[in-house]
C-alpha positions as CSV (number, residue, x, y, z in Angstrom):
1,X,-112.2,14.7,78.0
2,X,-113.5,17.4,75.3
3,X,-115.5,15.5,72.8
4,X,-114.6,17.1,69.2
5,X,-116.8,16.6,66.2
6,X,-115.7,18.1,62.4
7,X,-118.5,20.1,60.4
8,X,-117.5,19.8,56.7
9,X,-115.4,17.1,55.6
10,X,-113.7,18.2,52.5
11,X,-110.1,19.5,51.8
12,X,-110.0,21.0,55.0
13,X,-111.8,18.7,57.4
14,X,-109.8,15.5,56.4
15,X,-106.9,17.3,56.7
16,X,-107.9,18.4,60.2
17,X,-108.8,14.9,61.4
18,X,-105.8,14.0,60.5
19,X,-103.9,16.5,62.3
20,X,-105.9,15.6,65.3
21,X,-105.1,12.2,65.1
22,X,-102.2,12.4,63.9
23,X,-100.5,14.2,67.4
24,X,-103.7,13.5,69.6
25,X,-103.9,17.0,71.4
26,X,-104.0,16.2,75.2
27,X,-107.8,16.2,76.6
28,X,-109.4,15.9,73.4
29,X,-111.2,13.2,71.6
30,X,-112.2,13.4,67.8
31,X,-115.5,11.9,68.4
32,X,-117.5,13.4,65.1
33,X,-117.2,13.6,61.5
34,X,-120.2,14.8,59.9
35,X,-121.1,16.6,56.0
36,X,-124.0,17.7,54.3
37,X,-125.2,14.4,54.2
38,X,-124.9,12.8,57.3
39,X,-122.3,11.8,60.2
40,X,-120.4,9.1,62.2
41,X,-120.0,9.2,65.4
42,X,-117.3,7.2,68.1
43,X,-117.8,7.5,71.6
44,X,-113.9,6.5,71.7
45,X,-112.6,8.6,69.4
46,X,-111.7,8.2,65.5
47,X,-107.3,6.9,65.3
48,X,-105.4,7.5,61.8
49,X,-106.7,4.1,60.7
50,X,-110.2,4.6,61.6
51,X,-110.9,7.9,59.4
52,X,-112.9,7.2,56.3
53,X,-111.8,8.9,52.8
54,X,-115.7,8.7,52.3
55,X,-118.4,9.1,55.6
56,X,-121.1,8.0,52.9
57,X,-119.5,4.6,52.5
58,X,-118.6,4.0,56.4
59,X,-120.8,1.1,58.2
60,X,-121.5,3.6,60.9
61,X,-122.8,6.2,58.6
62,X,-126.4,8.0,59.8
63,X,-128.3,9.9,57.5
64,X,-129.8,13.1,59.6
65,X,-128.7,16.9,60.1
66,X,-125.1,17.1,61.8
67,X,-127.8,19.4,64.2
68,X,-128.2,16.3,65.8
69,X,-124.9,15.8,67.0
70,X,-124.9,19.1,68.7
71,X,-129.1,18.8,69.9
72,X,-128.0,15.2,71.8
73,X,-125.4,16.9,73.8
74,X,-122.6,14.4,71.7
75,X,-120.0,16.9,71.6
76,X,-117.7,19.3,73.7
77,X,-116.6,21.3,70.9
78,X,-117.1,22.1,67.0
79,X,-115.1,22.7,64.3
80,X,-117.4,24.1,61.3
81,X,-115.7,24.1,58.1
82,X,-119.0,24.4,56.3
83,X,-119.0,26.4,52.6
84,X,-119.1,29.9,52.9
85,X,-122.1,31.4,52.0
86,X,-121.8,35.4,52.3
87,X,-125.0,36.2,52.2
88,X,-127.1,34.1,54.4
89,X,-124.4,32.2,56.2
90,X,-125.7,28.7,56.0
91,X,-125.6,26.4,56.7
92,X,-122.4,27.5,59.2
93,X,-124.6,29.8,60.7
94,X,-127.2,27.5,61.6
95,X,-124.4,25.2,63.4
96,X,-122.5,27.8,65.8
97,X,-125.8,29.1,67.0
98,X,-127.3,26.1,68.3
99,X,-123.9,25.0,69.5
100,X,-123.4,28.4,71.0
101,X,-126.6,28.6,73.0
102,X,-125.8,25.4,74.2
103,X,-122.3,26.3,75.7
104,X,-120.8,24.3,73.1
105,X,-117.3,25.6,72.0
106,X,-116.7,26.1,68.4
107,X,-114.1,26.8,66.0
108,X,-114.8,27.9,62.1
109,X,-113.3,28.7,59.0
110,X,-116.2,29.4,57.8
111,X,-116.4,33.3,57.2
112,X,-120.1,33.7,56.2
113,X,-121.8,33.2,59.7
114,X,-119.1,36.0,60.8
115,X,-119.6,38.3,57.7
116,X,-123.6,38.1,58.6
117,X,-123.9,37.8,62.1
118,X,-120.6,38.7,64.5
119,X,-122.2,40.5,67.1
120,X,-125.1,38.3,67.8
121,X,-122.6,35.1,67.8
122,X,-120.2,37.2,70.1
123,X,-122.8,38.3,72.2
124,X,-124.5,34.6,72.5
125,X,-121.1,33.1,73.4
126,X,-120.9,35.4,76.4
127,X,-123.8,34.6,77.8
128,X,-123.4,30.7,77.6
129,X,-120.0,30.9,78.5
130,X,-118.6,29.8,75.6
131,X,-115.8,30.5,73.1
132,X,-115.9,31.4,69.4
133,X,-112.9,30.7,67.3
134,X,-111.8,32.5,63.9
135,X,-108.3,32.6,63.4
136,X,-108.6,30.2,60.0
137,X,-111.2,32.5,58.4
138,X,-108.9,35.5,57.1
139,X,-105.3,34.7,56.3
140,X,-105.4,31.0,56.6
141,X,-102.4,30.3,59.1
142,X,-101.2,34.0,59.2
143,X,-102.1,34.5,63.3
144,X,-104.2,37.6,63.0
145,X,-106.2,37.5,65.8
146,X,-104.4,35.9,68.5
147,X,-101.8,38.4,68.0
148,X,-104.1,41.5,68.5
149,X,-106.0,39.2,71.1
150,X,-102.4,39.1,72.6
151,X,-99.3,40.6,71.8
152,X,-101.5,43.6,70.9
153,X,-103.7,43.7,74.3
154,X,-101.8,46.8,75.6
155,X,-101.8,48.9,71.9
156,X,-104.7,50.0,69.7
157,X,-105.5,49.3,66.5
158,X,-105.9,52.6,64.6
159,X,-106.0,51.3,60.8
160,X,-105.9,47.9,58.4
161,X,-104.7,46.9,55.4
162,X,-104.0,43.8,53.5
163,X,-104.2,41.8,51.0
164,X,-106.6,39.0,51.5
165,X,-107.2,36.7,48.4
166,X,-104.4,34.6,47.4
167,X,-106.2,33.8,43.8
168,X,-106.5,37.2,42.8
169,X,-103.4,37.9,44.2
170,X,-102.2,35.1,41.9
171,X,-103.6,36.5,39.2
172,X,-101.8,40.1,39.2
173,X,-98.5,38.4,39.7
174,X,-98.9,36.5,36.7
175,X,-99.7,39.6,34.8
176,X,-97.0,41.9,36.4
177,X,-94.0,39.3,35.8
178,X,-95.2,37.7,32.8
179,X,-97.6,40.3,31.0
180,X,-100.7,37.5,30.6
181,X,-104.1,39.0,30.3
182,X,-106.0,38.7,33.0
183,X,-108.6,36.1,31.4
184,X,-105.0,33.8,31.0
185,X,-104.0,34.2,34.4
186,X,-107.0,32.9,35.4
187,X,-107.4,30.2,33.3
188,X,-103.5,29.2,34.9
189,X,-104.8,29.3,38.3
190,X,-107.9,27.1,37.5
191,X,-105.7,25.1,36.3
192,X,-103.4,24.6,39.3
193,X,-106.4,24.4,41.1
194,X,-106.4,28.1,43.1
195,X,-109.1,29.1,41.9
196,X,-112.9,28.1,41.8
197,X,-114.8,27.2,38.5
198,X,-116.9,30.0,39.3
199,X,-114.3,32.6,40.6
200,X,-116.4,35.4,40.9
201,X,-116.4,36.0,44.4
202,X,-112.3,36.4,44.5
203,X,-112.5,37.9,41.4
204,X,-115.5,40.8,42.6
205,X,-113.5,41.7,45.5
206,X,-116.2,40.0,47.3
207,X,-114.1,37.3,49.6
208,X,-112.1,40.3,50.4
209,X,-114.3,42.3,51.6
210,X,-115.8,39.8,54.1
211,X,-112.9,39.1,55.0
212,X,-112.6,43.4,56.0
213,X,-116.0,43.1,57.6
214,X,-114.5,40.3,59.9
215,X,-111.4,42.4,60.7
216,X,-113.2,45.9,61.4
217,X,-115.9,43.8,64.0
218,X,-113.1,41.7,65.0
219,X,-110.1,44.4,65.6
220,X,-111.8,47.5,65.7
221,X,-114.9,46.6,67.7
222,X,-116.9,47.8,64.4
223,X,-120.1,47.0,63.5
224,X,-120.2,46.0,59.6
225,X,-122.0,44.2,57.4
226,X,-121.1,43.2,53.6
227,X,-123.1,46.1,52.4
228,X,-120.8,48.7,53.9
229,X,-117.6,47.8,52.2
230,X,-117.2,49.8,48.8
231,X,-115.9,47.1,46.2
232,X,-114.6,47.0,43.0
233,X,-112.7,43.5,41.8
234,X,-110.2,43.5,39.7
235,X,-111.8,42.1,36.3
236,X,-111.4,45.7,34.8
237,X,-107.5,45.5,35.3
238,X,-105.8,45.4,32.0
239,X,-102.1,44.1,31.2
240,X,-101.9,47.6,29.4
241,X,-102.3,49.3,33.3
242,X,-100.1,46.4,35.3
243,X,-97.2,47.2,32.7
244,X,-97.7,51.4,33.3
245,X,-97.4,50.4,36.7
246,X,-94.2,48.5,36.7
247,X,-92.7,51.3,34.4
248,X,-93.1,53.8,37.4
249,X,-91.7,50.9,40.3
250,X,-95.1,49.8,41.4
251,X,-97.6,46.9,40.5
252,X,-101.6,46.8,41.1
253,X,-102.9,45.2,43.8
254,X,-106.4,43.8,45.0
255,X,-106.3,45.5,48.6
256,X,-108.5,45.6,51.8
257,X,-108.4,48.2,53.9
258,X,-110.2,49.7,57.2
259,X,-109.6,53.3,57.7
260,X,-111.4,56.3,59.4
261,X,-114.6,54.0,59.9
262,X,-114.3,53.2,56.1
263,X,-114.1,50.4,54.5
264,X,-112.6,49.5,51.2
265,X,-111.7,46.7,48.7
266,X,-110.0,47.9,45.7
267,X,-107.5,47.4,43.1
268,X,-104.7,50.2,44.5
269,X,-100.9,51.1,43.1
270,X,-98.4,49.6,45.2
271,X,-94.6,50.2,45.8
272,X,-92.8,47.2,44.7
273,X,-90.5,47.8,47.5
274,X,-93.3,48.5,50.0
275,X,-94.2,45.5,52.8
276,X,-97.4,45.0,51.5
277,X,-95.9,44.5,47.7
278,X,-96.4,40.1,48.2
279,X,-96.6,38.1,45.4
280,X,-98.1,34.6,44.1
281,X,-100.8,33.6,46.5
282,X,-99.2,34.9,49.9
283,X,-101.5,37.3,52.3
284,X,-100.3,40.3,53.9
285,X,-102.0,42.4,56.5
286,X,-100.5,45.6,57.7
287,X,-101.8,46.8,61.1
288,X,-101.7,50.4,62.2
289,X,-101.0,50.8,66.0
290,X,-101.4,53.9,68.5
291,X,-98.1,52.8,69.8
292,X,-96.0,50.6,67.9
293,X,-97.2,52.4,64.9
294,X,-97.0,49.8,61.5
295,X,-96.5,45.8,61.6
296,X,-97.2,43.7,58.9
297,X,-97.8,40.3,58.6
298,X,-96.8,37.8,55.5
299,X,-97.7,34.4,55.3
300,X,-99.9,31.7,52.9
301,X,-103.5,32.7,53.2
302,X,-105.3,29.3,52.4
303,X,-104.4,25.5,52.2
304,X,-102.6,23.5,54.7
305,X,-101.6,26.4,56.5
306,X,-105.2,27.0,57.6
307,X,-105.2,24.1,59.3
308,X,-102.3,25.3,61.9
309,X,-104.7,28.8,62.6
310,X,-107.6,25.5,63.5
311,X,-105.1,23.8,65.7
312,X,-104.0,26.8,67.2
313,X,-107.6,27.9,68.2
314,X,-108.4,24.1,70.1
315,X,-105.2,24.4,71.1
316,X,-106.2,27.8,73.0
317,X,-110.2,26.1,73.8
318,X,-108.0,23.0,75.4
319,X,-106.5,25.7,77.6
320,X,-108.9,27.5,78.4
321,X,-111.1,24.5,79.8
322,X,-108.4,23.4,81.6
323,X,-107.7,26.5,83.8
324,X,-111.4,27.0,84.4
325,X,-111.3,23.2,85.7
326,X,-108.7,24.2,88.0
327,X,-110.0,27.3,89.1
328,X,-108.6,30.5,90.6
């Protein structure tokens, strides 16, 4: 039985537990529930009506470093759902090492352990025999990479482009279809909750451009770091420039893109008609392939549908463990 323990339990890591309970994946107990705080732990395994709205405020509650969990050999697997911090990657970071060099599984959403360390987390997964999950942290559900890690075993990925951020996409839809200022827009999407009280990250370009450091390492076998991505946000974009662009059949768009060894994040003209041309807070990410040449992918980049690319990673760790149980 794989003993599973959450990392984070905010939007996403109740909603996760409940998934998890919810269809009980076979093999796989949800053991762990842990936050900044503290943690609770089950040696049976957390049911719908066990899970707590609050771990602060559950009787089993322990005040210590969710380290501990993973340092007492308590779980099987991790799901880190940690807040992103770009820059050092903590406390994330912290987590999937130690669970890594201990042959502990793990699954993240987390992007900022990637963004500042993908090669030495690859390269300590390896050696422990381990696996190292990421599908959540760039598109939310759109399956990125388990289709290159799949479908696209056979081609090779030449080129990438996307957009990434659903808030700044947000944004520039507001402004294209309804002419708002950009200081408006944003306001809106506070409002509705998309986007942060401090939105400068999305608004920089910055979460897009970890997210293209994550995809050249990831896809292209790269070897990035934040300070190789040229970035400029969109806050110099003014409704007098979205309107030019519609006059001429285009809009402007905050895009990501990997090409030549380059990386880029960058408010760009885009075709209205072209695939990438998505609007509200949808993702798309366009792949360039030696042999099928361009595919693009479309789907809601953050949410509830980040919680299917979580599943669909244990889901794959589940597997996996089973074949190696059964052997060749």
């Amino acid at each position: 039985m794989i003993r599973c323990g959450i990392i984070g339990y905010g939007f996403l890591g109740t909603r996760l537990a409940q998934a998890l309970t919810d269809y009980r994946p076979r093999g796989l107990l949800l053991t762990a529930l842990a936050n900044s705080k503290g943690y609770i732990f089950s040696r049976d395994g957390f049911d719908k009506q066990s899970l707590p709205r609050d771990l602060s405020t559950h009787r089993g509650f322990k005040q210590d470093t969710p380290l501990q969990l993973i340092e007492d050999g308590l779980l099987d697997l991790i799901v880190v759902l940690t807040p992103t911090n770009v820059y050092t990657g903590n406390p994330g970071l912290t987590y999937i090492r130690e669970a890594l060099r201990r042959g502990i599984d793990v699954v993240t959403a987390d992007k900022g352990p990637l963004v500042v360390a993908y090669r030495e987390l690859i390269s300590t997964a390896k050696s422990a025999g381990a696996s190292l999950l990421y599908e959540a942290t760039v598109g939310g559900g759109i399956p990125v990479f388990s289709l290159a890690r799949h479908s696209l075993r056979g081609d090779r990925i030449r080129s990438v482009r996307g957009i990434l951020n659903g808030t700044t996409n947000y944004i520039l839809t507001r402004m294209h279809f309804e002419g708002l200022p950009l200081d408006l827009a944003l306001k809106e999407a506070q409002m509705m909750g998309l986007a942060e009280r401090d939105p400068s990250l999305d608004l920089g370009g910055i979460d897009s451009a970890c997210k293209v450091v994550i995809l050249a390492n990831a896809l292209l076998s790269m070897d990035k770091r934040l300070d190789d991505v040229y970035v400029k946000g969109i806050t110099q974009v003014t409704s007098d420039a979205v309107m030019a662009a519609k006059e001429m059949g285009m809009t402007i768009k905050l895009v990501g893109s990997i090409e030549g060894g380059h990386l880029y994040v960058a408010p760009r003209l885009v075709r209205l008609n072209h695939p990438l041309c998505v609007h509200g807070t949808l993702n798309a990410i366009q792949f360039r392939t030696e042999v099928m040449g361009e595919l693009t992918l479309i789907g809601k980049g953050a949410g509830e549908s980040t919680v299917s690319a979580l599943l669909s990673d244990i889901e794959w760790i589940i597997d996996r463990r089973a074949v190696s149980r059964v052997g060749p």
